[in-house]
Backbone as CSV, one residue per row, in Angstrom:
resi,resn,N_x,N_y,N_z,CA_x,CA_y,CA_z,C_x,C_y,C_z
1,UNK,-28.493,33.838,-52.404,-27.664,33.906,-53.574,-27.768,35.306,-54.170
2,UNK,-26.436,36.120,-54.449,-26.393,37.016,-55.168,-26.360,37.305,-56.981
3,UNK,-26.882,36.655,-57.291,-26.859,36.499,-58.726,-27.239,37.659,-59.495
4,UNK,-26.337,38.567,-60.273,-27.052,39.032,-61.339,-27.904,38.744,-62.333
5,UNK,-28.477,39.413,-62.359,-30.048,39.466,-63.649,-29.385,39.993,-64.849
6,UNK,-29.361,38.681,-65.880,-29.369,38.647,-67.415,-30.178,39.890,-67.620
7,UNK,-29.482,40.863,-68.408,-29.678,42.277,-69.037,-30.651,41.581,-70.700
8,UNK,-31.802,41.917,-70.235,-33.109,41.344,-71.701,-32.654,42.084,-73.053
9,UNK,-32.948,40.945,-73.899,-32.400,41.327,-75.350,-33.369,42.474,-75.936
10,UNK,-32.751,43.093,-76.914,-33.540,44.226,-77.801,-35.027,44.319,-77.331
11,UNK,-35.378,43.013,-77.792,-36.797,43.005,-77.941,-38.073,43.268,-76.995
12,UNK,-36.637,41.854,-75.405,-37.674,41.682,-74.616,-37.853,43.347,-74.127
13,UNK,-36.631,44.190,-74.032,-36.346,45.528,-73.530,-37.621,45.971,-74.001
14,UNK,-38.353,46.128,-75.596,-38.623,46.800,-76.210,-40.089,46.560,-75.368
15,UNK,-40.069,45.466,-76.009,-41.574,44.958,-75.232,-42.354,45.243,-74.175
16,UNK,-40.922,45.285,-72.871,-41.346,45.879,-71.501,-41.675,47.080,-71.409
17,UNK,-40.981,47.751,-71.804,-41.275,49.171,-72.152,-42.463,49.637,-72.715
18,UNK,-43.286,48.612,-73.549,-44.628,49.108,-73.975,-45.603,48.525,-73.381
19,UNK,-45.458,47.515,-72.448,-46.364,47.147,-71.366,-46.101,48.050,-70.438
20,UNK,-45.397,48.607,-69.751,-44.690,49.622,-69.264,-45.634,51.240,-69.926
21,UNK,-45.573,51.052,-70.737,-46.455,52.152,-71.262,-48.023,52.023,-71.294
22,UNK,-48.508,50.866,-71.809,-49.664,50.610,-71.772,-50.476,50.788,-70.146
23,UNK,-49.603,50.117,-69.403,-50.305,50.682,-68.031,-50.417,51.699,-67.656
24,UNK,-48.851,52.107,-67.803,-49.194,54.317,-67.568,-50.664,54.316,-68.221
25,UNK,-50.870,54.377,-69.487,-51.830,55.247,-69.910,-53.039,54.857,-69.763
26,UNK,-52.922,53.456,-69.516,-54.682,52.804,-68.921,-54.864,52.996,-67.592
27,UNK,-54.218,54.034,-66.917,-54.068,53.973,-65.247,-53.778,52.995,-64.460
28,UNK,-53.854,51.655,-64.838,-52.980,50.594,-63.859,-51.832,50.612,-63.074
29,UNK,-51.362,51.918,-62.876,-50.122,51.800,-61.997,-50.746,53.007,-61.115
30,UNK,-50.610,52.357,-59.877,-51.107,52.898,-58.768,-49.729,54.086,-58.738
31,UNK,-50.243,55.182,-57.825,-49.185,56.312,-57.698,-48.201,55.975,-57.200
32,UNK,-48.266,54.511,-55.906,-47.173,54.111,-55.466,-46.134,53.668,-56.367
33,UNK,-46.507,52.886,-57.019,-45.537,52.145,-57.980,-45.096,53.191,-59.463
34,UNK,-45.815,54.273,-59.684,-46.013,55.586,-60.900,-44.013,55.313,-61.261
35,UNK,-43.431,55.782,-59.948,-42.187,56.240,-59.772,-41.339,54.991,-59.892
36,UNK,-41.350,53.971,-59.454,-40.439,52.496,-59.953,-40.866,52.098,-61.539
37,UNK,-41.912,52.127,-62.330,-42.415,51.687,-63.135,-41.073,52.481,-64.473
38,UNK,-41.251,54.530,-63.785,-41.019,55.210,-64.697,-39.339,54.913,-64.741
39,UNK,-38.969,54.844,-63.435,-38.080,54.331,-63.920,-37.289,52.838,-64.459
40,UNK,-38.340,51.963,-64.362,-37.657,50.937,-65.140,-37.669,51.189,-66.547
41,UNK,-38.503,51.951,-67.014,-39.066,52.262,-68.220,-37.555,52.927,-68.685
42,UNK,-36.650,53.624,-68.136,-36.103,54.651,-68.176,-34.626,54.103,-68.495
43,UNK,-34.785,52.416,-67.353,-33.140,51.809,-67.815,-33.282,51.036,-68.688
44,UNK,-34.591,50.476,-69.300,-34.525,49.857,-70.304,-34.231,50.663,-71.768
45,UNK,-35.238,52.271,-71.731,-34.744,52.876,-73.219,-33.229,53.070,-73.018
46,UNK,-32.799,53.452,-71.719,-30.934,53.480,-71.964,-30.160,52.081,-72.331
47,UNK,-30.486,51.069,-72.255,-30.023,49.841,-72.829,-30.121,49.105,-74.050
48,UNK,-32.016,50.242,-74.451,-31.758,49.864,-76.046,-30.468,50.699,-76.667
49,UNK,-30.778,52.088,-76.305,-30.311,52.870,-77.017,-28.454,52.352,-77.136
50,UNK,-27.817,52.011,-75.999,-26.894,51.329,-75.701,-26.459,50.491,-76.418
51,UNK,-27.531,49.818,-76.942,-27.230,48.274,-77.940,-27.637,48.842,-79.485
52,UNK,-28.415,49.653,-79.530,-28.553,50.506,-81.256,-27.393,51.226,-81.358
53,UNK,-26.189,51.969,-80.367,-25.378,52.428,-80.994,-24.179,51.305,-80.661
54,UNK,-23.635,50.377,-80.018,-22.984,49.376,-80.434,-23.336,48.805,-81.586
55,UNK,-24.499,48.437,-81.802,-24.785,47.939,-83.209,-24.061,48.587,-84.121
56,UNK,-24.480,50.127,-84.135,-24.436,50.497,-85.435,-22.949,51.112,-85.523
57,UNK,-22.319,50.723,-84.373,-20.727,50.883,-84.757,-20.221,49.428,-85.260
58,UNK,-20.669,48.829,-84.971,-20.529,47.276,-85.438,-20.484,47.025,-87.021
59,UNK,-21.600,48.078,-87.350,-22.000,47.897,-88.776,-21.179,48.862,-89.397
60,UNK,-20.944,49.801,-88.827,-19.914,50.713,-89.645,-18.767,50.145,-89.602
61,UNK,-17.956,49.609,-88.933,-16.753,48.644,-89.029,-16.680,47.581,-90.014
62,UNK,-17.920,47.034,-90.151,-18.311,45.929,-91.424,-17.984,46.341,-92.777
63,UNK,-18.626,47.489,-92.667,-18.628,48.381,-94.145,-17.404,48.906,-94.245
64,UNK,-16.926,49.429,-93.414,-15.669,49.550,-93.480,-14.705,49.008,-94.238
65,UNK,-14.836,47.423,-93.679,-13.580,46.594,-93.977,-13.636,45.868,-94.940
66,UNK,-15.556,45.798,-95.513,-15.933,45.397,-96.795,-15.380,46.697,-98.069
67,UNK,-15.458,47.436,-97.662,-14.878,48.858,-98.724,-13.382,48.396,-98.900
68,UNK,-12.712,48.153,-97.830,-11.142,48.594,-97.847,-10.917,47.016,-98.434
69,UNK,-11.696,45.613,-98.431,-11.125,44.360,-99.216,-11.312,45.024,-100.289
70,UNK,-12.997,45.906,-101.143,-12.860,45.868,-102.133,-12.270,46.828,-102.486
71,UNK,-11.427,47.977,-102.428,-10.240,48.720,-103.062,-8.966,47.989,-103.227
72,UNK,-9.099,47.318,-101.955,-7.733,45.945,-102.199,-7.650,45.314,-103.559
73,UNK,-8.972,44.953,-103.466,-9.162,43.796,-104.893,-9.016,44.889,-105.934
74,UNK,-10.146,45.647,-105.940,-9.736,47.006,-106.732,-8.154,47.544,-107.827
75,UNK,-7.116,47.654,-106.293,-5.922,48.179,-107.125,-4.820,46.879,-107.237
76,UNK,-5.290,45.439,-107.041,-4.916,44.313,-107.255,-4.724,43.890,-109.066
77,UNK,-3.483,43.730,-109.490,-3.105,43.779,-110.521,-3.928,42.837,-111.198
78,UNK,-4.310,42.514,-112.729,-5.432,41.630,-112.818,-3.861,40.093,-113.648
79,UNK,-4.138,38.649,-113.690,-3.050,38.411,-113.803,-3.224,38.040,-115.300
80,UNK,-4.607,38.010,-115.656,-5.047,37.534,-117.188,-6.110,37.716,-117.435
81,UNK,-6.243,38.303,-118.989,-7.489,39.339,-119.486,-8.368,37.910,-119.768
82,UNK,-7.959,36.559,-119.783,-9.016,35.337,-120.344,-9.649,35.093,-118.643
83,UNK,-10.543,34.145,-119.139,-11.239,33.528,-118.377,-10.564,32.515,-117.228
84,UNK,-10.076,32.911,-116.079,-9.090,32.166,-115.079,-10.155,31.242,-114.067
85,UNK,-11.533,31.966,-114.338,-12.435,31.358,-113.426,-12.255,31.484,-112.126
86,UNK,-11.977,32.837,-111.984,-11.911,34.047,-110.756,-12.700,34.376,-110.110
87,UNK,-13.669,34.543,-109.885,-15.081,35.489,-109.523,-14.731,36.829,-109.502
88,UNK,-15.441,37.847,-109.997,-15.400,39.350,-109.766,-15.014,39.949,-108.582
89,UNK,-15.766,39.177,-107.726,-15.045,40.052,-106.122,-14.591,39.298,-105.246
């Protein structure tokens, strides 16, 4: 079976990467393996980094569209100065 391998969330990424590190520096990775290790190490920081800037375009789009309802509401005529039992935003 050819099945692709589920790409690990933030965390597990994060995680591997510092077990991943912890062995580098306690010498547990034999020289053979030095070079597969460094680079798994290598596609996981490109997949965080991958998912921190999707995120944070994600979040700028949020804010975005939270700004542009509230200028909406903003230059939205008001329809009565009494109590209509409106909420502010």
């Amino acid at each position: 079976m050819n099945a692709k391998k589920k790409a690990p969330s933030f965390g597990e990424a994060v995680g591997e990467v510092e077990e991943i590190l912890a062995r580098l520096e306690s010498d547990e990775v034999d020289v053979d393996e030095l070079s597969g290790e460094v680079k798994r190490a290598v596609e996981l920081v490109g997949l965080c980094r991958e998912k921190l800037q999707r995120t944070e375009l994600e979040v700028k789009e949020f804010v975005a569209k939270l700004e542009a309802d509230a200028a909406d509401s903003d230059a939205a005529p008001a329809a009565d100065s009494g109590d209509s039992g409106a909420l502010p935003f």
